[in-house]
N, C-alpha and C positions, 0 to 999 in steps of 0.2 A: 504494500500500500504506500509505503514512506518512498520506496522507489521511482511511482507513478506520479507523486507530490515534485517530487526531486525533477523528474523531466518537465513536467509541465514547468517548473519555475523556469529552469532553464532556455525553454522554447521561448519564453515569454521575454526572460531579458536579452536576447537573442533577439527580437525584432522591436527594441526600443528606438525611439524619435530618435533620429540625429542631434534635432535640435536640443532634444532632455537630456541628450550626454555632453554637449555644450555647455550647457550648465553644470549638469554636476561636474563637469572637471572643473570649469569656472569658481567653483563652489570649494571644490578637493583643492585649488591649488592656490586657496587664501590663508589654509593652514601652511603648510610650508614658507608661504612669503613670512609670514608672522614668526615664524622661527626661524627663520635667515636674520630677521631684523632683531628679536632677541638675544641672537646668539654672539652677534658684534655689538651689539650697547653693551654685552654683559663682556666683551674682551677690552674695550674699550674706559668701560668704569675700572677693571680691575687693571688696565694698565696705568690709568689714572694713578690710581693707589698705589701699586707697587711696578712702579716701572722696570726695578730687574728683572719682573717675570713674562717682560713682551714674548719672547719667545717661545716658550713654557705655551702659554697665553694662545698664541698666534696657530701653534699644532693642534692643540685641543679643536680650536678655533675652525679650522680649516677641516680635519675631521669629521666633527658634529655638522658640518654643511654640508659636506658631502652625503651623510647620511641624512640629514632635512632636504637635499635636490632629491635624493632616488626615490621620494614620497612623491615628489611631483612627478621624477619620469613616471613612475607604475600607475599613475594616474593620466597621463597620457596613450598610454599602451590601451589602458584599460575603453577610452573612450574610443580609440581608432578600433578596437575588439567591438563595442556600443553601436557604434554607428555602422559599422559594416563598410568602410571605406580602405 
């Protein structure tokens, strides 16, 4: 029965609007902007404070973006997968 639930959902997000996955990625890829920009205020205050740890600072930094961009790419895939293009 849970099988039969499972396809049907599937078939259904399978032929969602183009335009409703414009959105949600539009939607998906305001969190990532918002932790791009928290994550250099926060390297940024703390170079303030202790300036011998720019470097320190700057890997973490670069890092954690990297991992806050591939929330965005997967949400790019995910919509080009949505829209059927």
């Amino acid at each position: 029965m849970s099988n039969i639930v499972l396809a049907q959902a599937a078939e259904a997000a399978s032929n969602i609007n183009p335009g409703l996955a414009a959105i949600g990625y539009g939607l998906g890829a305001i969190g990532p902007g918002i932790g791009v920009g928290l994550i250099f205020a926060a390297v940024i205050n703390g170079t303030a404070r202790q300036p011998e740890a720019q470097g320190k600072l700057q890997g973490i930094a670069f890092s954690t973006f990297v991992l806050t961009e591939v929330l965005a790419l997967i949400g790019i895939v995910i919509y080009f997968l949505a829209s059927g293009a």
